[in-house]
DSSP file (Angstrom, degrees, kcal/mol; ACC not computed):
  #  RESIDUE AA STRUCTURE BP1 BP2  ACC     N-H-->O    O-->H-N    N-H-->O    O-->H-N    TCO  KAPPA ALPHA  PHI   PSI    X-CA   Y-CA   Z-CA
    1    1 A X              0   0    0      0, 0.0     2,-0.8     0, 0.0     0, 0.0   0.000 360.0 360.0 360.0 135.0   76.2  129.7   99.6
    2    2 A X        -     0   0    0      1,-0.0     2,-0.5     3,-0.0     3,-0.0  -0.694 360.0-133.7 -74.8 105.4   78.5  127.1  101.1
    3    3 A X        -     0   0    0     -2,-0.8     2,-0.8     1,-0.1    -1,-0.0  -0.401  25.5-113.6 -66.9 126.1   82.1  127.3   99.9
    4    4 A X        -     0   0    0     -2,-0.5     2,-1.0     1,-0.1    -1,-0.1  -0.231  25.7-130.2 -66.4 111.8   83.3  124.0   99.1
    5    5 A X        -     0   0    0     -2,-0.8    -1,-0.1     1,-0.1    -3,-0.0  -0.328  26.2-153.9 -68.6  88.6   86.4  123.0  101.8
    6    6 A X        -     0   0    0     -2,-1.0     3,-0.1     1,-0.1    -1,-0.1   0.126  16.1-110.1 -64.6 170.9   89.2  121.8   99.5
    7    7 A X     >  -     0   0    0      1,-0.1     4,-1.4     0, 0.0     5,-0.1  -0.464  33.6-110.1 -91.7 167.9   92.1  119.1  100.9
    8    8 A X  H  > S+     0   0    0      2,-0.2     4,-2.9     1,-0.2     5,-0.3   0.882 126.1  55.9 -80.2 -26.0   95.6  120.6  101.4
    9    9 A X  H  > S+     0   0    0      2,-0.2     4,-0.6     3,-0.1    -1,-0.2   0.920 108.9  51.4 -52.2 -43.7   96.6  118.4   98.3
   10   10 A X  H >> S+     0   0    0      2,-0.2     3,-2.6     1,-0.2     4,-2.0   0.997 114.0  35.6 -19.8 -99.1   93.8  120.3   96.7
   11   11 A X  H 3X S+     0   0    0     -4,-1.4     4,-1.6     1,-0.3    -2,-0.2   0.703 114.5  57.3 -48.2 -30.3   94.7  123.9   97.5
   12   12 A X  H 3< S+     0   0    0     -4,-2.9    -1,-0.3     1,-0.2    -2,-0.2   0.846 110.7  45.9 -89.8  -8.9   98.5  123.4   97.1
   13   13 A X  H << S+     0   0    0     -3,-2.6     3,-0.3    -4,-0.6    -2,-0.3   0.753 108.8  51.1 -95.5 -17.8   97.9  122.2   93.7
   14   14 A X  H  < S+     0   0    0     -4,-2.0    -1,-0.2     1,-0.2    -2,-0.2   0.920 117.7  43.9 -73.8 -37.4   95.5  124.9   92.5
   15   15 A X  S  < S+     0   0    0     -4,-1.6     2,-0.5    -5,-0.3    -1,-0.2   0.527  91.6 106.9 -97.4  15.8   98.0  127.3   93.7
   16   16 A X  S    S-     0   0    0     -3,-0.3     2,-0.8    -4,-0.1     5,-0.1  -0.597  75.6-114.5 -89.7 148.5  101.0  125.6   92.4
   17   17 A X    >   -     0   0    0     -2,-0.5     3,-4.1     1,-0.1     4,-0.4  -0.535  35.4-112.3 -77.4 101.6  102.8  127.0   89.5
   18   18 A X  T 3> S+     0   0    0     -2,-0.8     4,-0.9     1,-0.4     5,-0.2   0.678 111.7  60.2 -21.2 -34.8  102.6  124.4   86.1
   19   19 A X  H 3> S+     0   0    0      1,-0.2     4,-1.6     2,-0.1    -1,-0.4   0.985 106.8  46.7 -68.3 -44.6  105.9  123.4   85.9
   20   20 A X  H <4 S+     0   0    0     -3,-4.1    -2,-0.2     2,-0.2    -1,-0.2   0.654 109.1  52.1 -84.2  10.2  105.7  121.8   89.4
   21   21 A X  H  4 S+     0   0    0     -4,-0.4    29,-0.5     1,-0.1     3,-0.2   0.823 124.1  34.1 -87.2 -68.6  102.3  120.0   88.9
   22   22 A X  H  < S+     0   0    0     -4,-0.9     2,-0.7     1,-0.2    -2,-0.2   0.733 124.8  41.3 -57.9 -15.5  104.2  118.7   85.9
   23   23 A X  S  < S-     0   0    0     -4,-1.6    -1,-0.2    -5,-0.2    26,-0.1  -0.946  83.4-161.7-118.4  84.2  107.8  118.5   87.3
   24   24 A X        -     0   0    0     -2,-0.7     2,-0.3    -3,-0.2    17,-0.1  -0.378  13.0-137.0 -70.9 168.7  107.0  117.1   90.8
   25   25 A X        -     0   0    0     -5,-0.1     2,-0.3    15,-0.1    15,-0.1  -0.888  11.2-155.0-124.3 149.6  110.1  117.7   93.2
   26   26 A X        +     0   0    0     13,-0.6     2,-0.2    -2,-0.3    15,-0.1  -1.000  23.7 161.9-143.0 144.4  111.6  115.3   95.7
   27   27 A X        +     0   0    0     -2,-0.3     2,-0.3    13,-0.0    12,-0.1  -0.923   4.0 155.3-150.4 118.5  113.4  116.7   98.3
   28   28 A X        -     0   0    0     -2,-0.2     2,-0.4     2,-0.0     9,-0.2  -0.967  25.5-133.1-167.5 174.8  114.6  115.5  101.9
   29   29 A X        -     0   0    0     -2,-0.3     2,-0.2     8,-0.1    -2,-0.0  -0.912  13.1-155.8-135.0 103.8  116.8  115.8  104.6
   30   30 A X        -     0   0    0     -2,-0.4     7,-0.1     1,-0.1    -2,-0.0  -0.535  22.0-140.1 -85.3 152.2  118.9  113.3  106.7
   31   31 A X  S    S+     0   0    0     -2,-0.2     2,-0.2     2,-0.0    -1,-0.1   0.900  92.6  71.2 -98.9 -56.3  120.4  113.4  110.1
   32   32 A X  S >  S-     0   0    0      1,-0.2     3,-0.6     2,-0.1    -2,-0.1  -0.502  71.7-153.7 -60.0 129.1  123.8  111.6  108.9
   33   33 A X  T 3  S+     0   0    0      1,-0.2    -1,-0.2    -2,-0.2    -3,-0.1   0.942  97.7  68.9 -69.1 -33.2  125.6  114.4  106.8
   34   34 A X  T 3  S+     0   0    0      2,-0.1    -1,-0.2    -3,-0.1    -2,-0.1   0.781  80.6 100.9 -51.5 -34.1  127.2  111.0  105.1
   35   35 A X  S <  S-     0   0    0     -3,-0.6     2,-0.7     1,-0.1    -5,-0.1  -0.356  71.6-142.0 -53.6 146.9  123.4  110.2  103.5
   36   36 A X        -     0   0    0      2,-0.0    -2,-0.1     1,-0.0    -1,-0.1  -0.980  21.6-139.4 -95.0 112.8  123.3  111.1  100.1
   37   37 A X        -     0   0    0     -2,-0.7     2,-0.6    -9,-0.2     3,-0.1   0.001  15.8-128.7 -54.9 167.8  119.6  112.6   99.8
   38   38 A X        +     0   0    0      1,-0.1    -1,-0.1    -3,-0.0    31,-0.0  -0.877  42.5 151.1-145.8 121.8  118.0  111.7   97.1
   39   39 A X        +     0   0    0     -2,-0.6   -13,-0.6   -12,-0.1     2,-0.3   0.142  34.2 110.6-121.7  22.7  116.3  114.2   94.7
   40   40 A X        -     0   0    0    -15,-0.1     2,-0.4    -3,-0.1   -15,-0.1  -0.691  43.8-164.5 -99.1 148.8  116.3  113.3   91.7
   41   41 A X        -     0   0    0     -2,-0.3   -15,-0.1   -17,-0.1    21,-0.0  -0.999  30.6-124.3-130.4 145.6  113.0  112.2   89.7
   42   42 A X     >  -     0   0    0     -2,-0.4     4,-1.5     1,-0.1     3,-0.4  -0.295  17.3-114.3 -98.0 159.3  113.8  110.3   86.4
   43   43 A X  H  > S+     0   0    0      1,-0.2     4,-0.6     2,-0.2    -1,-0.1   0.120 114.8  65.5 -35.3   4.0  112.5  111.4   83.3
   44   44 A X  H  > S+     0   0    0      2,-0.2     4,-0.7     3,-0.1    -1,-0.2   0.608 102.0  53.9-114.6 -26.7  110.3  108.4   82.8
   45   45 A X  H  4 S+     0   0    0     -3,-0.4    -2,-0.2     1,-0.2     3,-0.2   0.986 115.8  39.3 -50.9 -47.5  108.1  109.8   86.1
   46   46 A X  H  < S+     0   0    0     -4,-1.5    -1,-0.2     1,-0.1    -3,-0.2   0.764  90.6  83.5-101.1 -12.8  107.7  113.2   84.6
   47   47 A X  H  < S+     0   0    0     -4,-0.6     2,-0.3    -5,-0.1    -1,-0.1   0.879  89.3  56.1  -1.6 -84.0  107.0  112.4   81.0
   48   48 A X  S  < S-     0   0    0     -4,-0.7     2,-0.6    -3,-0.2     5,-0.0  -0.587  98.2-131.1 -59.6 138.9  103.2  111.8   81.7
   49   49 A X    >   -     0   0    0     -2,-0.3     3,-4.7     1,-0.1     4,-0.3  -0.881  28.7-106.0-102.0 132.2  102.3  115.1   83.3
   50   50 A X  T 3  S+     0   0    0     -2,-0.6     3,-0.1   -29,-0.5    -1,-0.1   0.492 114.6  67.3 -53.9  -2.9  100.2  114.2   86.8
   51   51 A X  T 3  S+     0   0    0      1,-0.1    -1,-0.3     4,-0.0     4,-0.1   0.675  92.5  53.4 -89.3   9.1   97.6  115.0   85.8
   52   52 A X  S <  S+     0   0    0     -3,-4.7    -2,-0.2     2,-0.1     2,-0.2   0.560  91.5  88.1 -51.7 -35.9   97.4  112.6   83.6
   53   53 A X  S    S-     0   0    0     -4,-0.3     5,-0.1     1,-0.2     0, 0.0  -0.409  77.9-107.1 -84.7 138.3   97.9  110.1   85.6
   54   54 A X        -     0   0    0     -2,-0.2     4,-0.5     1,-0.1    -1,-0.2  -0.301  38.0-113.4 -60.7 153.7   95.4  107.7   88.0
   55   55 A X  S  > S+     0   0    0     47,-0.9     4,-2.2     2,-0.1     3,-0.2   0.793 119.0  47.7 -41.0 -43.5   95.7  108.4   91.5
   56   56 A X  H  > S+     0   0    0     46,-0.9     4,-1.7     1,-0.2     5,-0.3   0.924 104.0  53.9 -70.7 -54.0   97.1  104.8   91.4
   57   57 A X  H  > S+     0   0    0      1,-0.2     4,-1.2     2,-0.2    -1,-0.2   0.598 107.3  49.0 -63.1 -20.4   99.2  105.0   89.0
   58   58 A X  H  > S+     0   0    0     -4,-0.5     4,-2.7    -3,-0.2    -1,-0.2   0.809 111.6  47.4-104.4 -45.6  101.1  108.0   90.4
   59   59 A X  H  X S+     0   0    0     -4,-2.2     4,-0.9     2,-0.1     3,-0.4   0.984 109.6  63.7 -66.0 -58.1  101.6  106.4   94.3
   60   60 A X  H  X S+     0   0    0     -4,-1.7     4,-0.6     1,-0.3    -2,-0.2   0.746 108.9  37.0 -22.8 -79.4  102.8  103.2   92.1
   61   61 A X  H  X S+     0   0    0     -4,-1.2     4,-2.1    -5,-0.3    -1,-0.3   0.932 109.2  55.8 -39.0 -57.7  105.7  105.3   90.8
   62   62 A X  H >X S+     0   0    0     -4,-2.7     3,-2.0    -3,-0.4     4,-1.4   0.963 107.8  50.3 -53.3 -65.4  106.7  107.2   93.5
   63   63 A X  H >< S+     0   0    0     -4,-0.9     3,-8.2     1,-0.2     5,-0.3   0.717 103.4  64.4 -38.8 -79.6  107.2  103.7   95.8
   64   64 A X  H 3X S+     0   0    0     -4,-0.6     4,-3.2     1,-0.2     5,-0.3   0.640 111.3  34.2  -0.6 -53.5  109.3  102.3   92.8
   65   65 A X  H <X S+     0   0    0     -4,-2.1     4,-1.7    -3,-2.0    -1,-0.2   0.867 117.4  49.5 -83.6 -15.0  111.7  105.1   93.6
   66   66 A X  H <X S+     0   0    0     -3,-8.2     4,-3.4    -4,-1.4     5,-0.3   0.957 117.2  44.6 -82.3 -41.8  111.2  105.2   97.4
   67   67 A X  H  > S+     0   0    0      2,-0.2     4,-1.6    -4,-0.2     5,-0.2   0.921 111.7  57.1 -43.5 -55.2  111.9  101.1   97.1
   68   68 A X  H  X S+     0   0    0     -4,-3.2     4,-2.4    -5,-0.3     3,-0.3   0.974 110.7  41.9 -41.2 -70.0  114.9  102.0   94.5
   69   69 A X  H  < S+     0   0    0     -4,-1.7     4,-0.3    -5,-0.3    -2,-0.2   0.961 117.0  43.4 -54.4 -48.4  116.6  104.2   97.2
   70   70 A X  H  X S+     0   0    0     -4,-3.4     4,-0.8     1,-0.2    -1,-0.2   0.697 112.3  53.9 -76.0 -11.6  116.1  101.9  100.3
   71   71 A X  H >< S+     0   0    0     -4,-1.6     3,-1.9    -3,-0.3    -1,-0.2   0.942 110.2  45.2 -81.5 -48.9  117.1   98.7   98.4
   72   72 A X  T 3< S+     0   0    0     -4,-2.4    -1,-0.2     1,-0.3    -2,-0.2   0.565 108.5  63.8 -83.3   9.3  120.7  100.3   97.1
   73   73 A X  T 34 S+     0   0    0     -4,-0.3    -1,-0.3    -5,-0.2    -2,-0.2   0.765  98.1  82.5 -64.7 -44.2  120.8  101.5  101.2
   74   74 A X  S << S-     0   0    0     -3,-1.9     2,-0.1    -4,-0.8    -3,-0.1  -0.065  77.4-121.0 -92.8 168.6  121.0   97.8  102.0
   75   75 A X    >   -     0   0    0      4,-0.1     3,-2.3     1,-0.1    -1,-0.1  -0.369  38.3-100.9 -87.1 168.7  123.6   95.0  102.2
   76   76 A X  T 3  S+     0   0    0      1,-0.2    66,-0.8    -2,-0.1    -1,-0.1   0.735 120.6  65.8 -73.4   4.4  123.8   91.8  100.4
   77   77 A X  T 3  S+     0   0    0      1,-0.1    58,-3.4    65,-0.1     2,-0.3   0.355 103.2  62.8 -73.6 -26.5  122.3   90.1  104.1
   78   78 A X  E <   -A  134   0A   0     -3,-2.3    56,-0.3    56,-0.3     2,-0.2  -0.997  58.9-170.5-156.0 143.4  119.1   92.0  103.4
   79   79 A X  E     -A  133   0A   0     54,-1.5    54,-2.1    -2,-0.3     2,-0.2  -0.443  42.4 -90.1-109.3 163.9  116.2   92.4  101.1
   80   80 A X        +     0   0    0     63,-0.5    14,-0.4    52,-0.2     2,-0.2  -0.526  47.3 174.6 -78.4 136.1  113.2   95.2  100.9
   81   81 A X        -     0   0    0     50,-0.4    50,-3.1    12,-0.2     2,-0.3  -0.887  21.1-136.5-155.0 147.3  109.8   94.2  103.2
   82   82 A X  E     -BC  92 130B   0     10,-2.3    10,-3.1    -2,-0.2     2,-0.3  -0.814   7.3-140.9-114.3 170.8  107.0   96.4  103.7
   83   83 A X  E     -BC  91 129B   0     46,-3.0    46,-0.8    -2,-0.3     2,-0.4  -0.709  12.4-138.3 -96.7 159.7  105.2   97.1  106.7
   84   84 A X  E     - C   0 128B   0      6,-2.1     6,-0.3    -2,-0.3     2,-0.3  -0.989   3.5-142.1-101.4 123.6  101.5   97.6  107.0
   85   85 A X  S    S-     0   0    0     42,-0.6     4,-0.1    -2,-0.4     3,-0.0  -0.648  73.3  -8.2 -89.5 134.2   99.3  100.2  109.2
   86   86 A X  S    S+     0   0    0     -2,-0.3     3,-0.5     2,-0.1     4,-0.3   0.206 105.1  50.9  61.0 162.7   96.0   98.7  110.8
   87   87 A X  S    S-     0   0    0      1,-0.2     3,-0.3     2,-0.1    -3,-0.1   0.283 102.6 -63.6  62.4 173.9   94.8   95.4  110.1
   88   88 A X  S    S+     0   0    0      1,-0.2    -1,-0.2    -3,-0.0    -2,-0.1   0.384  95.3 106.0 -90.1  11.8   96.2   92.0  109.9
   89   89 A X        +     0   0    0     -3,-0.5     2,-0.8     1,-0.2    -1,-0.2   0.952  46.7 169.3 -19.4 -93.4   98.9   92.8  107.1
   90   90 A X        -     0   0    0     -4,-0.3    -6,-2.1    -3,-0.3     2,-0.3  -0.824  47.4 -31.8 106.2-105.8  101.7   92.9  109.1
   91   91 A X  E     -B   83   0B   0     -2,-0.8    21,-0.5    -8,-0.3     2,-0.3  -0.986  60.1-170.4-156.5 132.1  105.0   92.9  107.3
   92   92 A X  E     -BD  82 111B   0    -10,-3.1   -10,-2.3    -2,-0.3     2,-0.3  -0.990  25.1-127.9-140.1 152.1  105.9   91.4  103.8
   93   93 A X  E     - D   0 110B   0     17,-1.5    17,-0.8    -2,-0.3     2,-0.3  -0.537  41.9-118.5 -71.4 113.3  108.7   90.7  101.8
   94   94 A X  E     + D   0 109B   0    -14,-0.4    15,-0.2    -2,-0.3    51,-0.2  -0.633  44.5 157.3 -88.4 161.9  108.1   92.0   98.5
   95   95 A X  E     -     0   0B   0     13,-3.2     2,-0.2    -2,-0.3    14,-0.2   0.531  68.9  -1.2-135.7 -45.8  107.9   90.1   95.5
   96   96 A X  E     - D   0 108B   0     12,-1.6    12,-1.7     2,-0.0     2,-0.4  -0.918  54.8-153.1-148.3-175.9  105.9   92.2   93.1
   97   97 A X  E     + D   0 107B   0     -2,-0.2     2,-0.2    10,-0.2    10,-0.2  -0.978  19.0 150.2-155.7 139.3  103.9   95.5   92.8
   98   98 A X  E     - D   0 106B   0      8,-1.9     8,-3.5    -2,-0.4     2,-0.3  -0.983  27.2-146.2-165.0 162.4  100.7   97.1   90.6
   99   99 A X        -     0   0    0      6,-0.2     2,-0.4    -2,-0.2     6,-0.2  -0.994  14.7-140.0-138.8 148.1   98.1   99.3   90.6
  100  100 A X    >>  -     0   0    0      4,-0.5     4,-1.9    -2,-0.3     3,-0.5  -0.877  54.6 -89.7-103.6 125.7   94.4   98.8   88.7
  101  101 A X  T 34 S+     0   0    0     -2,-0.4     2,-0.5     1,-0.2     3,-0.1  -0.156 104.0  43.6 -47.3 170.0   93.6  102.5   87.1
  102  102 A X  T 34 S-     0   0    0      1,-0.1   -46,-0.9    -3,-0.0   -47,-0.9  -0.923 123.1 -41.5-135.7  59.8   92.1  104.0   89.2
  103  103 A X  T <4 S+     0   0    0     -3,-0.5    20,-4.0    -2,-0.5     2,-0.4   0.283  91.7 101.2-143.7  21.5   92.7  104.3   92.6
  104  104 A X  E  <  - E   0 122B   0     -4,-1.9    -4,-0.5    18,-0.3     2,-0.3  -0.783  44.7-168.7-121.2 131.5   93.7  100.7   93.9
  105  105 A X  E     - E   0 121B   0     16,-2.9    16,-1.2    -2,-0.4     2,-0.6  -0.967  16.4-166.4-129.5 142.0   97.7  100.0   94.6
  106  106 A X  E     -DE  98 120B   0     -8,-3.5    -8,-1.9    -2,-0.3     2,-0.8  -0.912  11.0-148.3-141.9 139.8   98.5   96.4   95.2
  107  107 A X  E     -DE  97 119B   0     12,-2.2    12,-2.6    -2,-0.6     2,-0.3  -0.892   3.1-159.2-152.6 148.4  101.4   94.0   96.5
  108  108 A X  E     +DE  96 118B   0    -12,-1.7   -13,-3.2    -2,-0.8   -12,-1.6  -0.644  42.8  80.6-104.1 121.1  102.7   90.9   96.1
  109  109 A X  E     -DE  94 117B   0      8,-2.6     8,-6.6    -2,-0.3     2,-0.4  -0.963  58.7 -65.1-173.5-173.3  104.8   89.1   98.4
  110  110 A X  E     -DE  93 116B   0    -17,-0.8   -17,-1.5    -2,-0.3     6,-0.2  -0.952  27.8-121.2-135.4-171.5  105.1   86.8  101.7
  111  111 A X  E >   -D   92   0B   0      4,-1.0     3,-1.6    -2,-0.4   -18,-0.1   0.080  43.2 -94.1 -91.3 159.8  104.6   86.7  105.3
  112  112 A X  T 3  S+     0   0    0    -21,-0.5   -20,-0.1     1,-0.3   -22,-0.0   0.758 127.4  59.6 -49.1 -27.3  107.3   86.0  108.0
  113  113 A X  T 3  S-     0   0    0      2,-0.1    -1,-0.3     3,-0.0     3,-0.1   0.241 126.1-103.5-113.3   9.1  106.2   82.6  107.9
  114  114 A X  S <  S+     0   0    0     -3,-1.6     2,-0.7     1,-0.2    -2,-0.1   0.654  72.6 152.5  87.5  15.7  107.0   82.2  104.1
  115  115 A X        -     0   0    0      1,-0.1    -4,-1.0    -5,-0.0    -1,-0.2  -0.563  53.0-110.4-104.0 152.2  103.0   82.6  103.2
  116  116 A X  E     -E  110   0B   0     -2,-0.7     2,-0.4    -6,-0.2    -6,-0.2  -0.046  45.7-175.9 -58.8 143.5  102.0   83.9  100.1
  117  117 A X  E     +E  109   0B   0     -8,-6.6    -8,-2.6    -6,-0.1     2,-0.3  -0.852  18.5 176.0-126.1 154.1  100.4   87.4  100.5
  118  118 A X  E     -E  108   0B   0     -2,-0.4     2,-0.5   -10,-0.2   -10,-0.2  -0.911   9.7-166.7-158.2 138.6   98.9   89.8   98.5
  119  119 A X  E     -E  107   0B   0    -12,-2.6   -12,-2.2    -2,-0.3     2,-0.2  -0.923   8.5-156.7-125.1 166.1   97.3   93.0   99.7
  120  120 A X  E     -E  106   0B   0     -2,-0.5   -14,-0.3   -14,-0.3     2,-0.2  -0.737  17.6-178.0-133.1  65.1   95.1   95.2   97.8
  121  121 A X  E     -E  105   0B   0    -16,-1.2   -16,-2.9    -2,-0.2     2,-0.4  -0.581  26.3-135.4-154.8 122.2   95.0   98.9   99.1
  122  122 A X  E >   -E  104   0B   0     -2,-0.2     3,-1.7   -18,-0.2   -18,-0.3  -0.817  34.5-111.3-106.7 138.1   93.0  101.6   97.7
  123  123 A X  T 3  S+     0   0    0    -20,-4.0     3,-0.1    -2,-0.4   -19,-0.1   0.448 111.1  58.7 -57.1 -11.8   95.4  104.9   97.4
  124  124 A X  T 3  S+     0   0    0    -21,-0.2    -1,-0.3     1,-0.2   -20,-0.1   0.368 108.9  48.7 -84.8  11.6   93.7  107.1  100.2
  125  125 A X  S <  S+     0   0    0     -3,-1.7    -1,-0.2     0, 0.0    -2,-0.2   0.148  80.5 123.6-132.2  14.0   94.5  104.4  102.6
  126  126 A X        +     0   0    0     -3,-0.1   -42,-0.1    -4,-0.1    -4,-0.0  -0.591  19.0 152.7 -78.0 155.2   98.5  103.6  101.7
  127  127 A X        +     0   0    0    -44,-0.1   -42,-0.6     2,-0.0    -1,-0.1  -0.166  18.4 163.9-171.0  65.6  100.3  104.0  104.6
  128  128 A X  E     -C   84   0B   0    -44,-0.2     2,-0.4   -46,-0.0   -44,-0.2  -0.326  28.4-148.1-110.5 170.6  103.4  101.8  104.3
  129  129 A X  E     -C   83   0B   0    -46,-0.8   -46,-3.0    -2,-0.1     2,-0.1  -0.988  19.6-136.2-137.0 139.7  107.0  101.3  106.1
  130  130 A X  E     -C   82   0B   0     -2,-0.4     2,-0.4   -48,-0.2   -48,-0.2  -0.512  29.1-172.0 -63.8 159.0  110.1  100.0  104.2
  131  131 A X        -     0   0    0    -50,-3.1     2,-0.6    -2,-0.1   -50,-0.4  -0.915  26.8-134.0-159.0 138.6  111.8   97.6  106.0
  132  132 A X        +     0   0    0     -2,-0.4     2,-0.3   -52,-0.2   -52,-0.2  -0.751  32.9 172.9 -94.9 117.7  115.2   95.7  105.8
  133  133 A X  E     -A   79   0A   0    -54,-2.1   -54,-1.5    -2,-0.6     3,-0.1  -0.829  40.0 -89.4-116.6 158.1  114.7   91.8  106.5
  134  134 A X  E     -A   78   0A   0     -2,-0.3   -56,-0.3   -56,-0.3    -1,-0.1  -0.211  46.9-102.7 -48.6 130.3  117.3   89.1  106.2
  135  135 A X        -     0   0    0    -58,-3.4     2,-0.3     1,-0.1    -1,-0.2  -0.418  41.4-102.9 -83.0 168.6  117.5   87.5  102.9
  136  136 A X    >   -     0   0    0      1,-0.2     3,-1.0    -3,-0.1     2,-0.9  -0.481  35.6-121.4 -84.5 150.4  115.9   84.0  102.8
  137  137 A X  T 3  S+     0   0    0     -2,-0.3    -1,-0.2     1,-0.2     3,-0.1  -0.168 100.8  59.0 -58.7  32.1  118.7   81.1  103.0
  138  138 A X  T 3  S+     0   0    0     -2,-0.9    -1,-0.2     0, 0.0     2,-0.2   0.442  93.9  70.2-115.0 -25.2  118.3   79.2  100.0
  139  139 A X    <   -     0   0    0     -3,-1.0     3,-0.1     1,-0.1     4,-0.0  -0.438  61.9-162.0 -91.6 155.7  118.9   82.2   97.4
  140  140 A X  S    S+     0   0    0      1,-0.2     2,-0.4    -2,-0.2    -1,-0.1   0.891  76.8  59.9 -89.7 -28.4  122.7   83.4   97.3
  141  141 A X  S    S-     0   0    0      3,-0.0    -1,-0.2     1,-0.0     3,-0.1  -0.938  94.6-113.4-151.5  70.1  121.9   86.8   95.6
  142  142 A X        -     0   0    0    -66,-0.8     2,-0.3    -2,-0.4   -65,-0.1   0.301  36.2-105.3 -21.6 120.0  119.4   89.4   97.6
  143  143 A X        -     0   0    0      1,-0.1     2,-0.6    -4,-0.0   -63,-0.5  -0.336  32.5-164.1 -52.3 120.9  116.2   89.9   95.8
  144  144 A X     >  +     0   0    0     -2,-0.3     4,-0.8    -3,-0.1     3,-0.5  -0.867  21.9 159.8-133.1  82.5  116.1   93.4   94.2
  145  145 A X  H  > S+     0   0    0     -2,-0.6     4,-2.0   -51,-0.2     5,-0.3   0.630  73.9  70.4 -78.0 -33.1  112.3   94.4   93.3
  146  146 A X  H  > S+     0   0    0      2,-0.2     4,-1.5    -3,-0.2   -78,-0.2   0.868  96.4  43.6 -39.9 -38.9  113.3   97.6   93.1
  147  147 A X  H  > S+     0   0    0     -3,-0.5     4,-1.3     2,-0.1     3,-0.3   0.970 115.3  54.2 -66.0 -62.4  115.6   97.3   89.6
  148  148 A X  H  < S+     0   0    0     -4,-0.8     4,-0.4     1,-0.2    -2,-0.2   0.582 108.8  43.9 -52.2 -22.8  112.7   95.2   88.1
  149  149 A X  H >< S+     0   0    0     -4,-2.0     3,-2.1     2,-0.2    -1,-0.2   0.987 115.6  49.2 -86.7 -60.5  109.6   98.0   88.9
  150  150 A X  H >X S+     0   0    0     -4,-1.5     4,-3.0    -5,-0.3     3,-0.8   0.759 106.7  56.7 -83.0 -29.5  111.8  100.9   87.6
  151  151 A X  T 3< S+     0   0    0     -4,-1.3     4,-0.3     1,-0.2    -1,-0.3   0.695 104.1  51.9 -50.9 -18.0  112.5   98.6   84.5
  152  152 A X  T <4 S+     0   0    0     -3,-2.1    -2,-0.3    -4,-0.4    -1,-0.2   0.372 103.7  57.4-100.2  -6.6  108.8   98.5   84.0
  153  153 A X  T <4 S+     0   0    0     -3,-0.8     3,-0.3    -4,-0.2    -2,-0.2   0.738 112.3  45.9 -50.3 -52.0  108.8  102.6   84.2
  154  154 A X  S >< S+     0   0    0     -4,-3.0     3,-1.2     1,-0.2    -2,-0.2   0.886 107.2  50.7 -65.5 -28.6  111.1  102.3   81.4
  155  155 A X  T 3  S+     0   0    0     -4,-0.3    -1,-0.2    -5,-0.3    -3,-0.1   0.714 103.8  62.4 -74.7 -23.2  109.2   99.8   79.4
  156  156 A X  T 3         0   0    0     -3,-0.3    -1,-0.3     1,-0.2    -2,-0.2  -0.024 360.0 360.0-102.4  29.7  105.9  102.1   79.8
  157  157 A X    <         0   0    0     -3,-1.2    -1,-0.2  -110,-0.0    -2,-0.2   0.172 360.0 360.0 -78.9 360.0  107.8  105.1   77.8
């Protein structure tokens, strides 16, 4: 009989202990002692227990919070853009964010050249980079997608 060859996401979750499949941990480490890590995961994340949760539905949350940290990193000079791995993506300013249950994560935004984008990304394939771009010259106020997704964590408890 062939034994079936599990993922390490697989195997660390079979052998993980129930509170931390329900109580995910975040945990990292910075080179300036002046970063403040950030380990907290809100109550509105862990409610739903992951398995509960889409595949989609679960990277969806986590950016929110990775977006949330790098946005309150930045100055009022610079807004959140992501980057893209392979393909003709590139880099966009985001604008909005979703995922269709359940494995498809999707984002709204534009292009360097001010065109509207949307990409569509199915969750084994995310691969993304935050990135701090200039804010555009006609708004006075940096663009903060970051508040607005985690308000829509709160609004889905």
């Amino acid at each position: 009989m062939v034994e079936k060859i599990a993922t390490t996401a697989e195997a660390m979750e079979a052998g993980a202990k129930p509170e931390q499949v329900n109580h995910p941990r975040r945990h990292e480490v910075h080179a300036d002692p002046d970063t403040e890590p950030c380990t907290e995961v809100p109550d509105e994340v862990t409610q739903t227990p992951i398995e509960h949760k889409s595949p989609a539905e679960w990277a969806y949350e986590r950016l929110i919070l990775y977006i949330q940290n790098f946005e309150e990193q930045l100055d009022a000079e610079h807004e959140v853009a992501m980057g893209f791995a392979g393909g003709e993506a590139g880099v966009i300013r985001i604008e909005g964010m979703g995922f269709f249950d359940p494995d498809i994560v999707t984002f709204y935004g534009s292009d360097g050249d001010g065109v509207k984008t949307q990409l569509i990304q199915h969750v084994s394939q995310l691969s993304v980079v935050l990135r701090a771009l200039p804010k555009e010259i006609e708004s006075e106020a940096p663009n903060r997608i970051g508040f607005r997704l985690a308000q829509d964590l709160d609004k889905d408890t």
